[in-house]
C-alpha positions as CSV (number, residue, x, y, z in Angstrom):
1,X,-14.6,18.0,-4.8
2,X,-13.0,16.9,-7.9
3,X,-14.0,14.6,-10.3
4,X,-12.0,11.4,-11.1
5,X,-12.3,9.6,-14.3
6,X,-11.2,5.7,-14.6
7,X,-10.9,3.6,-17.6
8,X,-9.8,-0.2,-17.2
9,X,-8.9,-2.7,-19.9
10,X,-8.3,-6.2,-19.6
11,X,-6.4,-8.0,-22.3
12,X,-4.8,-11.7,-23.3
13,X,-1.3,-11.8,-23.1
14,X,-1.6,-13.5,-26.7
15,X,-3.8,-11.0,-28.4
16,X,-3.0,-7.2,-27.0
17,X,-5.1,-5.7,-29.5
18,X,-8.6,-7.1,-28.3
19,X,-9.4,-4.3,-25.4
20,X,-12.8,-4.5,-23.5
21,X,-12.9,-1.1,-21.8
22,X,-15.0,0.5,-19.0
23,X,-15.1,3.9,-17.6
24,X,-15.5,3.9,-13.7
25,X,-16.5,8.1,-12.1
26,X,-16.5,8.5,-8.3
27,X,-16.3,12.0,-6.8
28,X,-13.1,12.1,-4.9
29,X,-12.4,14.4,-1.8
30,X,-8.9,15.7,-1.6
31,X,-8.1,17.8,1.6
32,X,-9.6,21.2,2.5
33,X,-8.6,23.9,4.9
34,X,-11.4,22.0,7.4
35,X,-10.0,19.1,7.5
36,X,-6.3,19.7,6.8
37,X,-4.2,17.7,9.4
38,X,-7.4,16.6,10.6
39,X,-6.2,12.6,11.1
40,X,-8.5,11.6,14.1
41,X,-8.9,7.7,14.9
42,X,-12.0,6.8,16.2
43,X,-13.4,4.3,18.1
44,X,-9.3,2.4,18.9
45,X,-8.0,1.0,21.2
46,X,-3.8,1.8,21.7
47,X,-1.0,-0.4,23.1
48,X,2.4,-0.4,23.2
49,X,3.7,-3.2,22.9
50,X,7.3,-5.3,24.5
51,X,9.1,-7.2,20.9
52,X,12.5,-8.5,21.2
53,X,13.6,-4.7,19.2
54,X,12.1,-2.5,21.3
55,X,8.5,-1.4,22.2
56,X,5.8,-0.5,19.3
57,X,3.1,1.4,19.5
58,X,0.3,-0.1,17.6
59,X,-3.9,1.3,17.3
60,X,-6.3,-1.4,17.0
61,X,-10.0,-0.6,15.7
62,X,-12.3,-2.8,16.2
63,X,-12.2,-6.7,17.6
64,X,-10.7,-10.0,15.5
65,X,-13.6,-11.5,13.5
66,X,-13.4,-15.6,14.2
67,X,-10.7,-17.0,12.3
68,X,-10.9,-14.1,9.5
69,X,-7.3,-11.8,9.0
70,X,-6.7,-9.0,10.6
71,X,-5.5,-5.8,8.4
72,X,-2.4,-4.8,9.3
73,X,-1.2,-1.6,8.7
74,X,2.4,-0.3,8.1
75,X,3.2,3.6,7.1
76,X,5.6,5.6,5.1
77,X,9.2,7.7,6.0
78,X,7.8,10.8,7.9
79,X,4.6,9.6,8.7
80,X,2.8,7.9,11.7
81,X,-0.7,5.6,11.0
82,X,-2.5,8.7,11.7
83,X,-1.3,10.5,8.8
84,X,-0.6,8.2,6.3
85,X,-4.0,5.9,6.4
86,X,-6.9,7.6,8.2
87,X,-7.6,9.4,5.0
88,X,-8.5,6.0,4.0
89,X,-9.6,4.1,7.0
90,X,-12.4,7.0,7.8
91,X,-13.9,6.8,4.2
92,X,-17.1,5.7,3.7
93,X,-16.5,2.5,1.6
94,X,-13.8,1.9,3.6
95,X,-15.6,1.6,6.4
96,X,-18.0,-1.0,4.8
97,X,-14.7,-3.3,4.4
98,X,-13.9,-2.6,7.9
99,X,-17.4,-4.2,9.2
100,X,-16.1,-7.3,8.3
101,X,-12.3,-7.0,9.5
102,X,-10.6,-5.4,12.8
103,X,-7.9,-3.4,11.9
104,X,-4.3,-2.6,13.5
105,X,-1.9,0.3,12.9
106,X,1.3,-0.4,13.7
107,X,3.9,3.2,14.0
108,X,7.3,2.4,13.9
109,X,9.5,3.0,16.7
110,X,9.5,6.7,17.5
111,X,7.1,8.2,15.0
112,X,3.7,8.2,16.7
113,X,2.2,11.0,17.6
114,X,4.0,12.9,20.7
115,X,6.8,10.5,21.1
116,X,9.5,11.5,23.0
117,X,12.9,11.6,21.6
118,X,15.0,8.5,21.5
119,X,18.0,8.6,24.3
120,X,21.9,9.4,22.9
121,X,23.4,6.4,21.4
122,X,19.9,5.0,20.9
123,X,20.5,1.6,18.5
124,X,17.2,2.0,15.5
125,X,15.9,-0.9,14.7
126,X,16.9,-2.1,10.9
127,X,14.7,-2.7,8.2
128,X,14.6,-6.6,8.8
129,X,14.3,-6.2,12.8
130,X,11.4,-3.8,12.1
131,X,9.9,-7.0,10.3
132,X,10.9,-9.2,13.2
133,X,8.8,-7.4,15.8
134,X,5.5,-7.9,14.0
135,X,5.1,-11.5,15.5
136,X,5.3,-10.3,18.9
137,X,2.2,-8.1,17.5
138,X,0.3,-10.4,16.1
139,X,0.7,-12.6,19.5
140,X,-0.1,-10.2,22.3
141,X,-3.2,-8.9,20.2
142,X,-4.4,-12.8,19.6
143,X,-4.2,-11.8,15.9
144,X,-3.6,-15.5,13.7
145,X,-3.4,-14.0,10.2
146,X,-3.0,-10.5,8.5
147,X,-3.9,-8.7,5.3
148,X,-0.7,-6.3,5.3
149,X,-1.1,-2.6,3.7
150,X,2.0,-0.9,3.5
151,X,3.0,2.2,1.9
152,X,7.0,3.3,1.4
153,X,9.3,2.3,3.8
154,X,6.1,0.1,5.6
155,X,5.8,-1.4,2.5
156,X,9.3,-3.2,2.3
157,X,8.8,-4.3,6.2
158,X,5.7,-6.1,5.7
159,X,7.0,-7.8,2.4
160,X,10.0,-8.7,4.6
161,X,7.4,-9.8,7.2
162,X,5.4,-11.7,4.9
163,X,8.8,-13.3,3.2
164,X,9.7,-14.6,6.8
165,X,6.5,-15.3,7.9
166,X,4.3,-16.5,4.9
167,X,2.5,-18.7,6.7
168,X,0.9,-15.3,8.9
169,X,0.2,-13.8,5.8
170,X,-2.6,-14.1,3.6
171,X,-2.1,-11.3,1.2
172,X,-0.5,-8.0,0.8
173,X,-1.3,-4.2,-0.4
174,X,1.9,-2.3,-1.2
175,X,2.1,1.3,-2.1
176,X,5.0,2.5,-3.7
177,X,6.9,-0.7,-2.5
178,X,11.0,-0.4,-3.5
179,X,12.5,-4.3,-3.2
180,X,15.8,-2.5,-3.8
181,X,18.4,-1.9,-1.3
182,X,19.7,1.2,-3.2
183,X,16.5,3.9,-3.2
184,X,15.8,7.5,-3.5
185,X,17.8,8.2,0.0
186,X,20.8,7.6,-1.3
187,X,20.8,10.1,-4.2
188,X,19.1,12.7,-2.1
189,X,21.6,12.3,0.8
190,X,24.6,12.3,-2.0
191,X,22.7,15.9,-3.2
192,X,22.3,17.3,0.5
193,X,24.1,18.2,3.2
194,X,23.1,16.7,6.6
195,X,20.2,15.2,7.4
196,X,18.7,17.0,9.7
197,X,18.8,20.6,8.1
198,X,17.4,19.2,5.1
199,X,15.8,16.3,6.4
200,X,11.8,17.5,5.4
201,X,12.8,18.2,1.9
202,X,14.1,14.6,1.0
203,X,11.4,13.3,2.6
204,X,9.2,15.4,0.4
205,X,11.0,14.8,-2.3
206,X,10.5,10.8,-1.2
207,X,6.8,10.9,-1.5
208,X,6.2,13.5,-4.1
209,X,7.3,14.0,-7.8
210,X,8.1,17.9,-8.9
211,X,4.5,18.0,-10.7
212,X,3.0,17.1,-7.6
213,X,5.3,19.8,-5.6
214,X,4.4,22.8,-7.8
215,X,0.9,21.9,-8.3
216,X,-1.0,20.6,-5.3
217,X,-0.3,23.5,-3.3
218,X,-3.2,22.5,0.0
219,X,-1.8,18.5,0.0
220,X,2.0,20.0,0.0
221,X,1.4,22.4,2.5
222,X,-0.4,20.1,4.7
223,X,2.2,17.3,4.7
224,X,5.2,19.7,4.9
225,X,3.8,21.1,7.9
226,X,3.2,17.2,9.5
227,X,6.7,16.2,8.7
228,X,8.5,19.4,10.4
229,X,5.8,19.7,12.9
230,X,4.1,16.6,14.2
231,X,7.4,14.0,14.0
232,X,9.9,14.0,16.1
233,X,12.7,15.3,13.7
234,X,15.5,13.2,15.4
235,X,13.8,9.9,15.7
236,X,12.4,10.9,12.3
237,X,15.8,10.8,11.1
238,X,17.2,7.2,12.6
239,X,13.9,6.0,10.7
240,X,15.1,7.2,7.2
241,X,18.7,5.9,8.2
242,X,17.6,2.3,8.5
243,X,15.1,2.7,5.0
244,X,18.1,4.0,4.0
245,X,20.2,0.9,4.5
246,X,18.2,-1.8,3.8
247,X,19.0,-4.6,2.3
248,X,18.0,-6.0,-1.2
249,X,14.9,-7.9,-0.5
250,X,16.6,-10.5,-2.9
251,X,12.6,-11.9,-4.4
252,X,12.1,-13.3,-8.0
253,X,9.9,-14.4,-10.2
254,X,9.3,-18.3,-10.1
255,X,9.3,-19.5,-13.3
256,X,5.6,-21.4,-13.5
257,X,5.8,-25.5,-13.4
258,X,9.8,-25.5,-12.5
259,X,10.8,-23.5,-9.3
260,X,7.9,-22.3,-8.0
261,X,8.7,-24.0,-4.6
262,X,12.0,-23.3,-4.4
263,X,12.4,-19.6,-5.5
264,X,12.2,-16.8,-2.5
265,X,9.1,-14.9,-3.7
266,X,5.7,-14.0,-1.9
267,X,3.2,-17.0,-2.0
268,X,0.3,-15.0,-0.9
269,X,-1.6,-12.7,-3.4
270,X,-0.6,-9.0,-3.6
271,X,-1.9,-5.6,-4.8
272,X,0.9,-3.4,-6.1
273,X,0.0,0.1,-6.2
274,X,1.6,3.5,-7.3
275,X,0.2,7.2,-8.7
276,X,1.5,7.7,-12.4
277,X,3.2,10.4,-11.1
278,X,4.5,9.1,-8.2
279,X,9.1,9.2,-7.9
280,X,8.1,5.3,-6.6
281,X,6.8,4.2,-10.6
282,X,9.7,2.4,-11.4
283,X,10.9,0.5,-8.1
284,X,7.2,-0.7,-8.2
285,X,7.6,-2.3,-11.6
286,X,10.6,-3.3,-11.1
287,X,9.1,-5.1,-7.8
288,X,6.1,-6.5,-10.1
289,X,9.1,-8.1,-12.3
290,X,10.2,-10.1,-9.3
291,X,6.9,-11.2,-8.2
292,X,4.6,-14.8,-9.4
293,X,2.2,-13.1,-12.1
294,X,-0.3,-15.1,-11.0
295,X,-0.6,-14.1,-7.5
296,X,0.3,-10.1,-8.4
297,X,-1.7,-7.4,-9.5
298,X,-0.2,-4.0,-10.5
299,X,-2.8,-0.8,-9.9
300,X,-1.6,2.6,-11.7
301,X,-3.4,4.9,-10.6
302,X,-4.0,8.4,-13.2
303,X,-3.8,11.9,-12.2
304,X,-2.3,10.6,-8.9
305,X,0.9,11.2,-6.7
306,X,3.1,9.7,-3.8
307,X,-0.1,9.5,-2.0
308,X,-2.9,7.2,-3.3
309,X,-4.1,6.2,-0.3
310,X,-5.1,10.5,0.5
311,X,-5.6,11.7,-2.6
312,X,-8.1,8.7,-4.3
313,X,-9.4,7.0,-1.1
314,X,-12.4,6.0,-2.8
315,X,-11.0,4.5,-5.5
316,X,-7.7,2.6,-3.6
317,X,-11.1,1.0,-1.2
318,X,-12.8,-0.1,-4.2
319,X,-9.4,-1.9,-5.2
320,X,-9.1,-3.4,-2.0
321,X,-12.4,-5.0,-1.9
322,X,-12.4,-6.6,-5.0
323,X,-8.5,-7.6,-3.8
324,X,-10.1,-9.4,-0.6
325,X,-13.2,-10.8,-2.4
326,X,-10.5,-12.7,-4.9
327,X,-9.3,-13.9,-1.3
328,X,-12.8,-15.0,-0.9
329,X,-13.9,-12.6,2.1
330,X,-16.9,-10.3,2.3
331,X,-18.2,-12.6,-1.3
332,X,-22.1,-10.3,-1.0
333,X,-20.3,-6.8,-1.0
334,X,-21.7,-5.4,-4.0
335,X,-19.9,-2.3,-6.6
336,X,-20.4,0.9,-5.4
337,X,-20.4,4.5,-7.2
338,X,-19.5,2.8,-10.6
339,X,-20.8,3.8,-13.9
340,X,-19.9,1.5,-16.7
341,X,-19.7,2.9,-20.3
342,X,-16.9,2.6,-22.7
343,X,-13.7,4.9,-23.4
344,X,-9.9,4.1,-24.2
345,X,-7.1,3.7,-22.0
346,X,-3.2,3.6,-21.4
347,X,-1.5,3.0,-18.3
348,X,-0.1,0.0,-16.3
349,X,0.0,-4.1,-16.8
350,X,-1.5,-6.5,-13.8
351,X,-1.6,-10.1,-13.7
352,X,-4.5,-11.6,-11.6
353,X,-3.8,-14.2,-9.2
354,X,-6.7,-16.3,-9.3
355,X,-10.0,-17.4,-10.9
356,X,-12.1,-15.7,-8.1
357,X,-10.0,-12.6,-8.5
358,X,-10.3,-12.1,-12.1
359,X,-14.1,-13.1,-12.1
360,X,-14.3,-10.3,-9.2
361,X,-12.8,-7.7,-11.8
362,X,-13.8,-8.9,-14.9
363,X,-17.8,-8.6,-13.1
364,X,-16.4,-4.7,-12.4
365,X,-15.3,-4.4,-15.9
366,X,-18.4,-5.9,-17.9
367,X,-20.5,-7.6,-16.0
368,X,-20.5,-11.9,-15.2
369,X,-20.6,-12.0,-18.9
370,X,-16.7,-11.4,-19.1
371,X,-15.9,-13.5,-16.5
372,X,-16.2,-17.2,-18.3
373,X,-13.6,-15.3,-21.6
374,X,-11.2,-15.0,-18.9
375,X,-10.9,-17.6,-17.2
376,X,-11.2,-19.7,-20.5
377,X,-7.5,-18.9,-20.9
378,X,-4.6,-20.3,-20.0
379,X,-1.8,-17.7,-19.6
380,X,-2.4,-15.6,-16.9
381,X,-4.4,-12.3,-17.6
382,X,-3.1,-8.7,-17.8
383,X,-5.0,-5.8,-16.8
384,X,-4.4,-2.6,-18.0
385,X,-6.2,0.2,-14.8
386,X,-5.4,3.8,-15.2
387,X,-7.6,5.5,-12.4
């Protein structure tokens, strides 16, 4: 078990020197030899499903809750939902959230667990037809609305999704999101030879930094093993071909009072998240520059990789509930595993979206005491979260 350590400041974009500061412990699991490659689902229900691209395989836990979202699940290069979110999904505060929603896992063509290999001449889907077959999801399931949580390469088709589509979106979790069309593939590939000889080390190198490859022998071990082992290597590689390729998802920042309707941008609130060490840091930020600060949030997470969502579970579920309770969902779900008491802190800047949402944090941060200072303002707030 290892300790983490969390210390969050909220400040006025007018007067950066006034910091309120809070220092958050959980204990956070990281994998062991008993549970390495250990992704079970439980309790899901799986269907593949006809789209106008091709068939998807999708998992769905649990059963749509009235006319509440569904979350909606989209994984990473060399990963299937398995592997990339059950880490998550089957911890404990997580599964406190999921009480209150039904949840579907979406694997993109080819990369579930024991797929067969695609046939010769076999067209992949791009990144903006992998988008295009959500709706055909969402309407054989009877699913109305989504919360999206995408990490990587899923990350970039549910923000295409949602761009399409906002109306079938009501907010959106991105992990190491790149809105760039040029990415990490395209240096590696320019470095390497072939793709499929070398194809597990860029996708390595994809979702973990050189710290994080020298250091965190168990996690590297386990996820190098998945990638050559548990995907199919070919379809694997048609996958990182269309992330690859992808366009520019061509989003900026409205300017507040002027273009706001005009300007192609997300309208529905979204968590951006990325590990401080993570090689995604600066296509995230540079994503957060193109989004409406009052409807983004940026979570840096300390002491923490390529993998949030594995290695800080407890802490990435604690986000999202205070993310979904600013939506105005599951409003009687109190803090869990917090300890408030003051220390410093450096790390990444957040705008809040909305009055609910900052009263939501600002209750985490200090209590209902902060929450009338902030909302007392008229520029939208910053958040400073190193966790």
């Amino acid at each position: 078990m290892l300790l983490a350590s969390v210390s969050t400041a909220v400040y006025s974009n007018r007067k950066m020197d006034e910091l309120q500061d809070v220092q958050l412990t959980e204990i956070k699991p990281l994998l062991t030899s008993k549970n390495a490659r250990n992704f079970q689902d439980f309790d899901c229900q799986e269907h593949d499903i006809e789209t106008p691209h091709g068939v998807l395989h999708v998992t769905m836990r649990g059963v749509p809750k009235g006319n509440r979202p569904v979350i909606l699940t989209y994984h990473d290069i060399g990963l299937n939902h398995k592997s990339c979110f059950n880490t998550l999904f089957n911890y404990e505060d997580m599964q406190e959230i999921t009480q209150h929603f039904a949840v579907v896992h979406v694997d993109a063509p080819g990369q579930q667990e024991g797929a067969p290999p695609f046939p010769s001449g076999y067209h992949y889907p791009t990144m903006d037809e992998l988008a295009e077959m959500l709706p055909s999801v969402m309407t054989q399931l009877k699913v109305n609305s989504v919360i999206g949580i995408g990490v990587g390469a899923g990350a970039y088709v549910l923000t295409r999704f949602a761009l399409n589509n906002p109306s079938l979106v009501e907010g959106l979790v991105l992990i190491n999101v790149d809105p760039c069309a040029e990415g990490w593939i395209d240096w590696a590939a320019s470095k390497l030879s072939g793709w499929t000889s070398n194809l597990v080390d860029i996708v390595m190198a994809h979702h973990f930094s050189t710290e994080e490859l020298t250091e965190n022998q168990e996690l590297i071990q386990t996820y190098r093993l998945h990638i050559a082992q548990d995907i199919n290597q070919d379809n694997l590689a048609l996958f990182c071909g269309s992330y690859q390729y992808r366009r520019d998802l061509e989003i900026e920042r409205p300017i507040v009072g002027l273009n706001e309707d005009t300007v192609n941008t997300l309208t529905c609130p979204a968590l951006l998240v990325v590990g401080d060490t993570s090689p995604a840091v600066e296509a995230v930020v540079e994503c957060n520059s193109r989004l409406n600060p009052t409807k983004t949030t940026l979570l840096k997470m300390a002491d923490c990789g390529g993998l949030p969502q594995v290695v800080q579970p407890g802490k990435l579920a604690e986000a999202f509930k205070y993310f979904v309770q600013g939506m105005g969902y599951m409003p009687s779900a109190g803090m869990t595993r917090l300890a408030r008491s003051r220390t410093t802190s450096s790390s990444s800047i957040t705008s809040m979206e909305s009055s609910r949402s900052r009263n939501n944090i600002s209750s985490l941060l200090e209590g209902n005491a902060a929450a009338g200072s902030l909302d007392s303002q008229v520029a939208p707030q910053t958040m400073e979260v190193s966790c």
